[in-house]
N, C-alpha and C positions, 0 to 999 in steps of 0.2 A: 504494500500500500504506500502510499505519500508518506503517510506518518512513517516509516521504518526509513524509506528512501532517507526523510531529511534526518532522521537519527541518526541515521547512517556517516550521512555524508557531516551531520554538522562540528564535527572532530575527526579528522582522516589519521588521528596519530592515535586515538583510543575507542576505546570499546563501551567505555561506558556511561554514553546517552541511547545506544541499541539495548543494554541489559536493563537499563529504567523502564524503557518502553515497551521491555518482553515481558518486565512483569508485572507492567500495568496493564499491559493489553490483557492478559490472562486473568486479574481481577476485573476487567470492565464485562469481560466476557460471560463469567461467573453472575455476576450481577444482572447484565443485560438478560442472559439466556433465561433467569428466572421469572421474567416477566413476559417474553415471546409468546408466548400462549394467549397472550393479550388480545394479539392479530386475529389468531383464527376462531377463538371464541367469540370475540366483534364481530367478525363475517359469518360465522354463522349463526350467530342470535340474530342481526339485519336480514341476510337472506330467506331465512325461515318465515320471518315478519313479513316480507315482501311475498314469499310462496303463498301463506295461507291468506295475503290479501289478494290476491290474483286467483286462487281456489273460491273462494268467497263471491268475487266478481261472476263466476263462473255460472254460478247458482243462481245470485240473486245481484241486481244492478244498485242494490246498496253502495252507501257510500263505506268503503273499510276503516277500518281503524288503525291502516297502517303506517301514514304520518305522525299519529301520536306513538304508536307503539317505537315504530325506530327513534324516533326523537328521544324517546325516552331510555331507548339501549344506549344512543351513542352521547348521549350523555351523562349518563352512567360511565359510559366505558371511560371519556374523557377525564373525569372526577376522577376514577380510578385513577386512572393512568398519572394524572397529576400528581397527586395525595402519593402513591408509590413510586415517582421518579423526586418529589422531595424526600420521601423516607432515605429513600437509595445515596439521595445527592448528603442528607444530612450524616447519614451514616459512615459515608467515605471518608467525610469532611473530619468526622470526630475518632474515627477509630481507622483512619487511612496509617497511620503506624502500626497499628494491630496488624491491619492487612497486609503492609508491606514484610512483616516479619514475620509472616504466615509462609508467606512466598519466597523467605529467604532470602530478604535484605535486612541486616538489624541495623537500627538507629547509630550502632555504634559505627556501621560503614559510610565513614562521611562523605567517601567520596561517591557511592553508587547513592547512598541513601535520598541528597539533598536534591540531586533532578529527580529522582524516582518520585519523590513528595511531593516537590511542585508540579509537579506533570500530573499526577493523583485527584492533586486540590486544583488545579487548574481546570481540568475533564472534568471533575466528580459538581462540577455547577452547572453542567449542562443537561445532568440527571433527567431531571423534571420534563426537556424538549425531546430527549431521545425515547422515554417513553410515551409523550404524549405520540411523537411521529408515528410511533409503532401501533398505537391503539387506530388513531386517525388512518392508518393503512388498513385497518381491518374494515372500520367503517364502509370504507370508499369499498374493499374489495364487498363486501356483503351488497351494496348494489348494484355490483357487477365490474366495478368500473375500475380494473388494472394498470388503465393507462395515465391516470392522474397520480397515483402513488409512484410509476416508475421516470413519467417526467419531474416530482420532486427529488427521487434519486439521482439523477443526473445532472441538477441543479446544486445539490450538497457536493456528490462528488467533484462537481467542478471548481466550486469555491473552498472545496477541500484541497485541490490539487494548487489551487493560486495562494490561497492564505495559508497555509504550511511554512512553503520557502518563504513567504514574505513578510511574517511576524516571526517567523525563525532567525533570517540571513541579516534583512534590512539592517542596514548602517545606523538608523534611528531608533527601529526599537529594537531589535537585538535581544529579542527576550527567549531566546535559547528553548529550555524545553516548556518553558511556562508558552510561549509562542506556541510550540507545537499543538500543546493540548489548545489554546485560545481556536486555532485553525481548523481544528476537527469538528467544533461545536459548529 
């Protein structure tokens, strides 16, 4: 990904802005993957809302009840999704040393420990959007519609691919891995 590229490259004489970021990425992972199930239960609570409104039409030229019904999943889902990308984001924030020496960097190594921590606290505030995105993708897919989730992918990716190098390198802010994680959000 970007993110490893510029770890990579942002010290060609050492290694360790790549080892912060291996074991940050492995805790976002951790994290993130526990809430992925957010997507498909979203789309399938909407879609079913939309089946049995269309089943309903079938019958009888009633009006359905499936504008209040999905209103009321996808905001639901949204609440969710908020309330648990702050728990997540709060949780890093306050036990991201915990975490880090879960994974095998301790405090005491100042030199891996102190990018690994700002890269942690840097990402771990953008909690709250990377799961709203994900619940929000479940949304969209439950009314079928895949192609507005993957045009905001390729929108992230892209200003992931520009803002990486450029809150990383730039001359002015030069903010090393606190940059990097700034460019992923």
């Amino acid at each position: 990904t970007a993110a490893t590229v510029a770890a990579a490259s942002s010290s060609s004489s050492s290694s360790i802005p790549l080892a912060a970021l291996g074991a940050c990425t492995s805790i976002f992972h951790l994290a993130f993957h526990c809430v992925k199930g957010t997507t498909a239960t979203t789309a399938s609570l909407i879609a079913g809302a939309v089946v049995r409104d269309k089943q309903k039409h079938q019958r009888d030229d009633e009006q359905g009840i499936t504008q209040k019904e999905t209103t009321l999943i996808a905001q639901t889902s949204i609440q969710q999704a908020f309330t648990t990308g702050t728990v997540i984001s709060l949780f890093l924030l306050l036990f991201g040393t915990n975490c880090l020496n879960a994974m095998g960097i301790p405090s005491s190594s100042t030199q891996l420990f102190a990018p690994a921590f700002t890269y942690l606290n840097s990402r771990a505030v953008a909690a709250p959007a990377v799961v709203l995105l994900t619940a929000s993708e479940g949304i969209f897919r439950g009314f079928g519609d895949v192609i507005t989730p993957w045009k905001v992918s390729l929108v992230v990716a892209g200003l992931n691919l520009v803002l990486d190098p450029f809150c990383m390198f730039r001359k002015q802010s030069g903010m090393g891995m606190m940059g990097l994680g700034m460019g992923i959000k």
